[in-house]
VMD Tcl script that builds the backbone (N, CA, C; Angstrom):
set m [mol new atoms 378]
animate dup $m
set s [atomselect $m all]
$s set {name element resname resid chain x y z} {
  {N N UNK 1 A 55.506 55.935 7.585}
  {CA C UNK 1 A 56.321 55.516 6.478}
  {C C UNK 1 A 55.425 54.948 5.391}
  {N N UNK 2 A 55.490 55.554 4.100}
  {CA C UNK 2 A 54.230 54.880 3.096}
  {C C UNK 2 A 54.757 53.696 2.296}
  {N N UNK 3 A 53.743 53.530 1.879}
  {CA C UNK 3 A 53.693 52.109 1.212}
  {C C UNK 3 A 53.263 52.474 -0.096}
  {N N UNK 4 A 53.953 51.465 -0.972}
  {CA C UNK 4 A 53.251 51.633 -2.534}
  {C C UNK 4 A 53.313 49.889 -3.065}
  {N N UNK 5 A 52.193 50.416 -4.102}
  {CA C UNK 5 A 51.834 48.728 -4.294}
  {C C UNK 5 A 52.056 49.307 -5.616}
  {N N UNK 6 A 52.107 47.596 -6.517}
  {CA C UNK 6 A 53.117 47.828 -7.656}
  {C C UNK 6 A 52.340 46.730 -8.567}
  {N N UNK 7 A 51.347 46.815 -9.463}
  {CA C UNK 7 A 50.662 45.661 -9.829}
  {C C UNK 7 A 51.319 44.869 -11.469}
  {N N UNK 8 A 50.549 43.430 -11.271}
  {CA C UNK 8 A 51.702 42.788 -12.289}
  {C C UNK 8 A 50.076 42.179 -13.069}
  {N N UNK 9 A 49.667 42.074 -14.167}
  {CA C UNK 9 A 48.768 41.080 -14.716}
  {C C UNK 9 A 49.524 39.716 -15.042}
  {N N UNK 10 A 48.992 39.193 -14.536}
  {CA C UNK 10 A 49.354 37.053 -15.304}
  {C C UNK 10 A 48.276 36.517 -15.543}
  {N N UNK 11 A 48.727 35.455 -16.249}
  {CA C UNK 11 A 47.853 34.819 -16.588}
  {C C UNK 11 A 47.163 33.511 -15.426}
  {N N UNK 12 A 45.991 33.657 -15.490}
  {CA C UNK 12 A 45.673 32.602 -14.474}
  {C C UNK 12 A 45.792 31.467 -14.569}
  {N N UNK 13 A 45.788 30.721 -13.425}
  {CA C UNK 13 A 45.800 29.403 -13.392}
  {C C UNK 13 A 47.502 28.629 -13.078}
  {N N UNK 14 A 48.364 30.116 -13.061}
  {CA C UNK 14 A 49.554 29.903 -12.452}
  {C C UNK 14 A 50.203 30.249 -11.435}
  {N N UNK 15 A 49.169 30.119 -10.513}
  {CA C UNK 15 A 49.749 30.972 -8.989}
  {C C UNK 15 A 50.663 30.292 -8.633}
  {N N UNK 16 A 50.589 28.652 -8.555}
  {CA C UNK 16 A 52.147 28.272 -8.207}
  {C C UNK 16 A 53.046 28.094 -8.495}
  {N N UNK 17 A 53.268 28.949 -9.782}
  {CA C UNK 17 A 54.532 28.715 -10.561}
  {C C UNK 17 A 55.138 30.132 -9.997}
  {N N UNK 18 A 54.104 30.895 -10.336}
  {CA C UNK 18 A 54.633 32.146 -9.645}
  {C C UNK 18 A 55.496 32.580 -8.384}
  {N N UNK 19 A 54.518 31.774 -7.620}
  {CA C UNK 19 A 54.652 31.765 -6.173}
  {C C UNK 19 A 56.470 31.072 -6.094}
  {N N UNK 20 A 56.320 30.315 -7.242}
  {CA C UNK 20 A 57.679 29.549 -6.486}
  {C C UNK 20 A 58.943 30.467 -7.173}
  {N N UNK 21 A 58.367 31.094 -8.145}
  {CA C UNK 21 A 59.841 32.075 -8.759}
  {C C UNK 21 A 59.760 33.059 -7.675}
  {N N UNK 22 A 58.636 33.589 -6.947}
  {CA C UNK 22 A 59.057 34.583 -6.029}
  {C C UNK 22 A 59.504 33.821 -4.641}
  {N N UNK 23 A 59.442 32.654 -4.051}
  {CA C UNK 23 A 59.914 32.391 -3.166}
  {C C UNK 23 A 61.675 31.951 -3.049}
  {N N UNK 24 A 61.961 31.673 -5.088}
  {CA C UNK 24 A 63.279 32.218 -4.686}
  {C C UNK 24 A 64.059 33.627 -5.293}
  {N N UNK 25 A 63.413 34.574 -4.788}
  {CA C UNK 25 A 63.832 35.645 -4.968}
  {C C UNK 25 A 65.114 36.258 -4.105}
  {N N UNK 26 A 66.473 36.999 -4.933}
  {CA C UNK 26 A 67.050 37.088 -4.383}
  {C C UNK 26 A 67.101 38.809 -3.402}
  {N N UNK 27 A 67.285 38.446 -2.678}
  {CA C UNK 27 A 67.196 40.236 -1.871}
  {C C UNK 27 A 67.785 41.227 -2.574}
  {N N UNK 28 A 67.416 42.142 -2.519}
  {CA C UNK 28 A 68.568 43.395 -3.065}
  {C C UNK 28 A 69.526 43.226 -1.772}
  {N N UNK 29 A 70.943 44.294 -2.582}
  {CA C UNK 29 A 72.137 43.688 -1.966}
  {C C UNK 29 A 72.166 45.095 -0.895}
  {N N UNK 30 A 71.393 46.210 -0.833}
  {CA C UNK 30 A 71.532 46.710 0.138}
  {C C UNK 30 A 69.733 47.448 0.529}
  {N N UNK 31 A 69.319 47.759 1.728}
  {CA C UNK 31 A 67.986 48.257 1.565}
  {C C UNK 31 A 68.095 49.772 1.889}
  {N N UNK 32 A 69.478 50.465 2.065}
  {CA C UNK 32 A 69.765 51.646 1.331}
  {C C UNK 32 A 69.498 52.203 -0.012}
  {N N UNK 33 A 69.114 53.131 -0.072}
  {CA C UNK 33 A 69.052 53.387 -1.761}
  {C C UNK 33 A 69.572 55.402 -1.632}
  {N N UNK 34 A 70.041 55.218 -2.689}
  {CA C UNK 34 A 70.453 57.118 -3.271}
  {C C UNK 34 A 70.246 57.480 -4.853}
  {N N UNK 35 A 69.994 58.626 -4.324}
  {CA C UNK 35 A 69.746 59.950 -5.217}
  {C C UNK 35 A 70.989 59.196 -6.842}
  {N N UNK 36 A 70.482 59.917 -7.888}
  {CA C UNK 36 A 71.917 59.431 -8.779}
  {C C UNK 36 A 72.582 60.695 -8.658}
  {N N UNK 37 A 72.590 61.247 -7.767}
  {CA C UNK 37 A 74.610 61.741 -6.947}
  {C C UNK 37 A 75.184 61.229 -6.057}
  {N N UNK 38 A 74.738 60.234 -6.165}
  {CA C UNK 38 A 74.994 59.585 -4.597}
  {C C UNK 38 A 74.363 60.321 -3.181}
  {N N UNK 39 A 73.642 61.057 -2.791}
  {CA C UNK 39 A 73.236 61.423 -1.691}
  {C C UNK 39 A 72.067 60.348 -1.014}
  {N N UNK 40 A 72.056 59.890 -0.241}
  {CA C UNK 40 A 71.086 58.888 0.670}
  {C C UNK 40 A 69.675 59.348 0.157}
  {N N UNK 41 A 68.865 58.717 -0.415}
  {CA C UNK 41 A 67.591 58.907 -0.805}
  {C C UNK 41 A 66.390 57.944 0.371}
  {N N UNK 42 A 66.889 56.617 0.970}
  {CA C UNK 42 A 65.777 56.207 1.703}
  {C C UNK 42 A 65.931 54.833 1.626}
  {N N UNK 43 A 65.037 54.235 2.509}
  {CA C UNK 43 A 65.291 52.711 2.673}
  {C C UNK 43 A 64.216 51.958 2.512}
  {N N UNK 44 A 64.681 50.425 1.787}
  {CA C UNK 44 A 63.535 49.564 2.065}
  {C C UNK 44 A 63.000 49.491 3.051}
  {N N UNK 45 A 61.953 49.107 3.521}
  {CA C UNK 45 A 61.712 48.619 5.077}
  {C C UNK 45 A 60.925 47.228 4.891}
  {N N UNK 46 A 60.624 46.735 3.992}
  {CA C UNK 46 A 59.743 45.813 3.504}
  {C C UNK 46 A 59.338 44.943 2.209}
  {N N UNK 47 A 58.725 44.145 1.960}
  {CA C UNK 47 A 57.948 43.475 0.733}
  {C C UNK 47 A 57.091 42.585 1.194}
  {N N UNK 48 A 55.690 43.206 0.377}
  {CA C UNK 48 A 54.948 41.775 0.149}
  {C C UNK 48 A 54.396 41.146 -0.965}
  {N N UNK 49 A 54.199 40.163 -1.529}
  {CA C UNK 49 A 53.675 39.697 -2.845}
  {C C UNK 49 A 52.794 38.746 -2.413}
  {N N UNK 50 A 51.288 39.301 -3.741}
  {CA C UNK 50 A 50.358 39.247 -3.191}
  {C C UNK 50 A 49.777 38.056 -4.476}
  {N N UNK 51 A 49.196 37.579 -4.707}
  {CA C UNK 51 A 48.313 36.774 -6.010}
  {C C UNK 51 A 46.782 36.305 -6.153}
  {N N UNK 52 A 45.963 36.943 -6.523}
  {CA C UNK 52 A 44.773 36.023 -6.969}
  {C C UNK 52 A 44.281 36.037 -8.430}
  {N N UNK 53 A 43.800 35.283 -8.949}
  {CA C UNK 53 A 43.396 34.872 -10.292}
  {C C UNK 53 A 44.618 35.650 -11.391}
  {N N UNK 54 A 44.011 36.688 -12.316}
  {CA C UNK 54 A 45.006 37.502 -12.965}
  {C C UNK 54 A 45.677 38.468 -12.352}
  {N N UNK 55 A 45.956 38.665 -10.891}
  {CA C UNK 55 A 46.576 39.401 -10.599}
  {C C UNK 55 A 47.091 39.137 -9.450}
  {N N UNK 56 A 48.587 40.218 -9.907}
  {CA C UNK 56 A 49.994 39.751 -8.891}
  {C C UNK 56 A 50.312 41.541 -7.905}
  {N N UNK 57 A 50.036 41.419 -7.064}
  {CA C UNK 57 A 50.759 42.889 -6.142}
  {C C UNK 57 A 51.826 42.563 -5.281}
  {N N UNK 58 A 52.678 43.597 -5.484}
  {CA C UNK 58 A 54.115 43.501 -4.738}
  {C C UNK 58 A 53.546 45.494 -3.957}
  {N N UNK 59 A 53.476 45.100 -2.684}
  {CA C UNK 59 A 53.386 46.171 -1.904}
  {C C UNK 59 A 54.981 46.172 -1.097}
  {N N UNK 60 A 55.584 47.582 -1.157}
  {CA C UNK 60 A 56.524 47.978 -0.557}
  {C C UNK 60 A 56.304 49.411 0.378}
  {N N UNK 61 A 57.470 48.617 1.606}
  {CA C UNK 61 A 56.782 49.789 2.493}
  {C C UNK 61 A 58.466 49.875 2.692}
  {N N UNK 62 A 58.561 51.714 2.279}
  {CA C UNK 62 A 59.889 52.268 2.173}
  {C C UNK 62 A 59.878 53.447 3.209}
  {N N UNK 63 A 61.206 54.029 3.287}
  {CA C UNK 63 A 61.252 55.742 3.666}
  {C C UNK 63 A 62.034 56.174 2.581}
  {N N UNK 64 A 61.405 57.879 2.318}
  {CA C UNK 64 A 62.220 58.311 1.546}
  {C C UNK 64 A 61.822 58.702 0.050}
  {N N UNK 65 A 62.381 58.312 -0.800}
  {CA C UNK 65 A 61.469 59.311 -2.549}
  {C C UNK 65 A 61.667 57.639 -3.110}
  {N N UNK 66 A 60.267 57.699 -3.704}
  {CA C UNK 66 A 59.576 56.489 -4.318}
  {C C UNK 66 A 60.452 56.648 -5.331}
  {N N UNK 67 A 60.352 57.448 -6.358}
  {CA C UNK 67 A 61.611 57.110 -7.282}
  {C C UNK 67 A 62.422 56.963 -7.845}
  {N N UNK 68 A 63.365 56.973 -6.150}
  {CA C UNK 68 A 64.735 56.567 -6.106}
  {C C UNK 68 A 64.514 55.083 -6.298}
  {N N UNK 69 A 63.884 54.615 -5.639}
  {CA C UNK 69 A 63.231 53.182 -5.255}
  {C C UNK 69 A 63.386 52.247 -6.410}
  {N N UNK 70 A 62.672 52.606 -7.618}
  {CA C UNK 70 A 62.591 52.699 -8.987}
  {C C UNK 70 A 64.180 52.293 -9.248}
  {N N UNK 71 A 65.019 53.240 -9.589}
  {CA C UNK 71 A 65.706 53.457 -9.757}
  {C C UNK 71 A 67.081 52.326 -9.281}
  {N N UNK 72 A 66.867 52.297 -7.892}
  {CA C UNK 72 A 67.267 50.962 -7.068}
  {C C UNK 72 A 67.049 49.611 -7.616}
  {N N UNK 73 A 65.914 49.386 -7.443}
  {CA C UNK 73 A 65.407 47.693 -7.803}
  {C C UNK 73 A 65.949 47.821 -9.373}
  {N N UNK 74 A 65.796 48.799 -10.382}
  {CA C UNK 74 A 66.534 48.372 -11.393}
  {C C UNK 74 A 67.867 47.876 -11.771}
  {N N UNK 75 A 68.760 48.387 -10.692}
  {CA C UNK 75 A 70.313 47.930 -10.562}
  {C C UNK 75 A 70.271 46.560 -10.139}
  {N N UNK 76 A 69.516 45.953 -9.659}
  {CA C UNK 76 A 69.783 45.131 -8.956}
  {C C UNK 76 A 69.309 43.586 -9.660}
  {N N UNK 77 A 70.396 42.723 -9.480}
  {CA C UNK 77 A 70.760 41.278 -10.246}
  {C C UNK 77 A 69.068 40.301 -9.896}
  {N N UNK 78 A 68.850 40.371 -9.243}
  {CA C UNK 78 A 67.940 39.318 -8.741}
  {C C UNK 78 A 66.185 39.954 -8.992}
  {N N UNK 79 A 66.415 41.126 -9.457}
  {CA C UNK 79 A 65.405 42.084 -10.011}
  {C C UNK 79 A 65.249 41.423 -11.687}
  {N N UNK 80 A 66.200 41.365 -12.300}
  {CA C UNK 80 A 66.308 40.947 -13.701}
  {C C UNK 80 A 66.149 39.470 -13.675}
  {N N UNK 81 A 66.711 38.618 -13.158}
  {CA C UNK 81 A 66.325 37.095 -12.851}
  {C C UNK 81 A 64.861 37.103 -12.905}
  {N N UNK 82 A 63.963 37.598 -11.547}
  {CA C UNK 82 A 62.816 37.534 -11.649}
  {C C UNK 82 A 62.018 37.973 -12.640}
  {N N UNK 83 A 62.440 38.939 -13.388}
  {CA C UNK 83 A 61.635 39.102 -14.629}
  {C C UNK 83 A 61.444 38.529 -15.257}
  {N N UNK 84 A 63.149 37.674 -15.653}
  {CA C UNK 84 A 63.149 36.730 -16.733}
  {C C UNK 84 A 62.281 35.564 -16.269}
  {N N UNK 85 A 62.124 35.310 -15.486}
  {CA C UNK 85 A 61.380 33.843 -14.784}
  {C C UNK 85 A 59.557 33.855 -14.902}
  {N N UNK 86 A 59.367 35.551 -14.255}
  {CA C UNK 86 A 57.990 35.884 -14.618}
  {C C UNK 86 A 57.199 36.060 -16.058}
  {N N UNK 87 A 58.178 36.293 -17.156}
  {CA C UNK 87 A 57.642 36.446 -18.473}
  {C C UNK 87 A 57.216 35.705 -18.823}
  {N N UNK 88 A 56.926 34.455 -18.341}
  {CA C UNK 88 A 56.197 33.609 -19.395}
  {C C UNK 88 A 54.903 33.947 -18.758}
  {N N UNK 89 A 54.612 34.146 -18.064}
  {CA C UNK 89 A 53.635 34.412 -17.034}
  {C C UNK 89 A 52.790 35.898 -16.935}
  {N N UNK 90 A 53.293 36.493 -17.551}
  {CA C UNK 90 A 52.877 38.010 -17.852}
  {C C UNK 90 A 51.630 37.445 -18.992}
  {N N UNK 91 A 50.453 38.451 -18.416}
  {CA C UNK 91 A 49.548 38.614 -19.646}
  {C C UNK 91 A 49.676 40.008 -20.304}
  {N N UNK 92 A 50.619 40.731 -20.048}
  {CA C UNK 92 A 50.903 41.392 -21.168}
  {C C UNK 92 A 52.563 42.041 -21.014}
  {N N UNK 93 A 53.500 41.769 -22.176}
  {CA C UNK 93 A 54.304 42.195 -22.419}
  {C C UNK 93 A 55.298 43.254 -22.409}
  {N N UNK 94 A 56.168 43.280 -21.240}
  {CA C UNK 94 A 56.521 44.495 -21.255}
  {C C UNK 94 A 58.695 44.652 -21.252}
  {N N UNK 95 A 59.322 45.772 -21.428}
  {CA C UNK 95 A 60.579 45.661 -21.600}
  {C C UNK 95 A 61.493 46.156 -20.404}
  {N N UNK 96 A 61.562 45.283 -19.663}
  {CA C UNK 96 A 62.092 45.718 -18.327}
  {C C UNK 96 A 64.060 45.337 -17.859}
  {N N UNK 97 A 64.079 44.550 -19.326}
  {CA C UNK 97 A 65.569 44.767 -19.546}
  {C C UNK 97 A 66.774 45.981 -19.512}
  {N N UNK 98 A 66.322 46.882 -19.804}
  {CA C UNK 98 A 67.363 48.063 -19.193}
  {C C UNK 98 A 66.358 48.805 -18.357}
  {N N UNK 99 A 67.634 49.677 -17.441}
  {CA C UNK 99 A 67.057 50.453 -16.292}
  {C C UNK 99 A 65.892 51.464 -16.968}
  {N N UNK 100 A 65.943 51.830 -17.883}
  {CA C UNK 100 A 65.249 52.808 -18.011}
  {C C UNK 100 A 64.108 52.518 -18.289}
  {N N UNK 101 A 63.828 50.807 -18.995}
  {CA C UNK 101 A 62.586 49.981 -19.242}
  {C C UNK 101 A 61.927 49.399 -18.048}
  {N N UNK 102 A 62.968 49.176 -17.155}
  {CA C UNK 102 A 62.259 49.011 -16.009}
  {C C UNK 102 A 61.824 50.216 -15.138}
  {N N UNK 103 A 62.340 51.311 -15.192}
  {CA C UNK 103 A 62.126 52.608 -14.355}
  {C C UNK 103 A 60.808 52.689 -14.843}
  {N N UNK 104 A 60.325 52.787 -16.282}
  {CA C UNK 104 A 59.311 53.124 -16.643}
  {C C UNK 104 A 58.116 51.876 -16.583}
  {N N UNK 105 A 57.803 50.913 -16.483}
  {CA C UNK 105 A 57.326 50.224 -16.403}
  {C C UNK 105 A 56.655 50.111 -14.726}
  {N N UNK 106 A 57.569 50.336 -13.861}
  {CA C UNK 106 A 57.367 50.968 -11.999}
  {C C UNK 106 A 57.084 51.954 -11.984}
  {N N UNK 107 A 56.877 53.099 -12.379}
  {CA C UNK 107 A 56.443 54.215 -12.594}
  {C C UNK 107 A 54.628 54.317 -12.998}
  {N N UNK 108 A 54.524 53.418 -14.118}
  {CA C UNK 108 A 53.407 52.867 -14.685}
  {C C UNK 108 A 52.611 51.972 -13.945}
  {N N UNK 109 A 53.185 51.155 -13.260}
  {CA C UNK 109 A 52.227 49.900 -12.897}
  {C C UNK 109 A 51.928 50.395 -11.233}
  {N N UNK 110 A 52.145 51.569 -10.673}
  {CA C UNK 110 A 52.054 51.339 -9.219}
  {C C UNK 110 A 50.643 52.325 -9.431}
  {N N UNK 111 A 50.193 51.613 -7.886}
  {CA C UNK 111 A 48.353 51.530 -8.024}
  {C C UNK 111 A 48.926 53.096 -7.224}
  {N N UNK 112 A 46.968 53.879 -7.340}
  {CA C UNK 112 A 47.288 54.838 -6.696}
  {C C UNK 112 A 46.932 54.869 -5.009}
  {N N UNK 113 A 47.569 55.583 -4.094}
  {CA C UNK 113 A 47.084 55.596 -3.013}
  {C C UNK 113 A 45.621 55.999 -2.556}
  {N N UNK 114 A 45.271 55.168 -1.529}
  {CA C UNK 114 A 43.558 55.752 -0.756}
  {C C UNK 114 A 43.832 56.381 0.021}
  {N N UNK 115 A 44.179 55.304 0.880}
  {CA C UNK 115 A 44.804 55.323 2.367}
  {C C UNK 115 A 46.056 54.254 3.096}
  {N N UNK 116 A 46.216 55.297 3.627}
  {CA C UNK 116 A 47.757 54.382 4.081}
  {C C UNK 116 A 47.412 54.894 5.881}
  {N N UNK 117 A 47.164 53.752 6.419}
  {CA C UNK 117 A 47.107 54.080 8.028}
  {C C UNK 117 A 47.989 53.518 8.208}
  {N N UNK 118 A 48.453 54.184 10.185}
  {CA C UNK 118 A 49.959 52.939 10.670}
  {C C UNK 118 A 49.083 53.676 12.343}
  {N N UNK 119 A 50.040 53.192 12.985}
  {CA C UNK 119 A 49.612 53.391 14.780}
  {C C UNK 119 A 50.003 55.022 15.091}
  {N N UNK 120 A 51.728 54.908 14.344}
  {CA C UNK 120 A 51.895 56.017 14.072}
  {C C UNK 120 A 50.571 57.553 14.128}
  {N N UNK 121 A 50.108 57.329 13.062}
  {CA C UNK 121 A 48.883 58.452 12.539}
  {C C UNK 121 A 47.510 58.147 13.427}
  {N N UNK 122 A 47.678 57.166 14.232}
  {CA C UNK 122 A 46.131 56.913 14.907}
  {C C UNK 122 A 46.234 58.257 16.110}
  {N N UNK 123 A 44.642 58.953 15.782}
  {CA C UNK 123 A 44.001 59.499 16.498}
  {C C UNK 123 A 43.890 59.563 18.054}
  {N N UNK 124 A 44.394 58.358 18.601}
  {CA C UNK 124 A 44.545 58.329 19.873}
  {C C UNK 124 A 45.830 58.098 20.673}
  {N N UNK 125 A 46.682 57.895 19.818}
  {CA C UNK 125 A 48.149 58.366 20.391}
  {C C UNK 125 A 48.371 58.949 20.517}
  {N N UNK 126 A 48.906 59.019 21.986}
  {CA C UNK 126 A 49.675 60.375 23.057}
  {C C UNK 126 A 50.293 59.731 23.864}
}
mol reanalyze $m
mol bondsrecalc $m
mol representation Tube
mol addrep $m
């Protein structure tokens, strides 16, 4: 099941302000997500948020099409809260107020893959 990491620039010297808008972050309201016909596209399975100096990573480990994913976290109430909370905190400016500003902005900011290992893919399972 892959993982994608999702990077944020801030400004330093505020990891614990940060830290505390993401510790009250509210969940999305389902870790289902679909297609926009409604057909089942894939599930959360995870989050982590990460911080040192100017930089913030939110790694998600999903099943299913990354951007439906996108698409998901933009609907969602506690997605827009945290933005609003993180902007002062952004070192650079971006418009993540409608879905389509945020679709594009997740689209943009996710790092590219190297490697993604799990036990799953190890060489010596049988």
């Amino acid at each position: 099941m892959p993982y994608a990491a999702i990077t944020y620039r801030v400004k330093p010297g505020h990891e614990d302000e940060i830290a505390a808008i993401f510790a009250d972050f509210q969940r999305v309201d389902t870790p289902d997500f679909a297609h926009a016909d409604g057909a089942a596209a894939g599930r959360l399975l995870g989050t982590g948020v990460f911080i040192k100096d100017d930089v913030l990573v939110r790694v998600i480990h999903y099943e299913g099409d990354f951007a439906a994913v996108g698409r998901h976290m933009a609907r969602q109430t506690g997605v827009h809260v945290l933005e609003d909370r993180l902007s002062p905190y952004l070192a650079e400016e971006r418009d993540t107020t409608s879905a389509e500003g945020f679709a594009a902005y997740f689209r943009n900011a996710v790092m590219r893959p190297i490697a993604q290992l799990t036990v799953d893919t190890h060489p010596g399972r049988g």
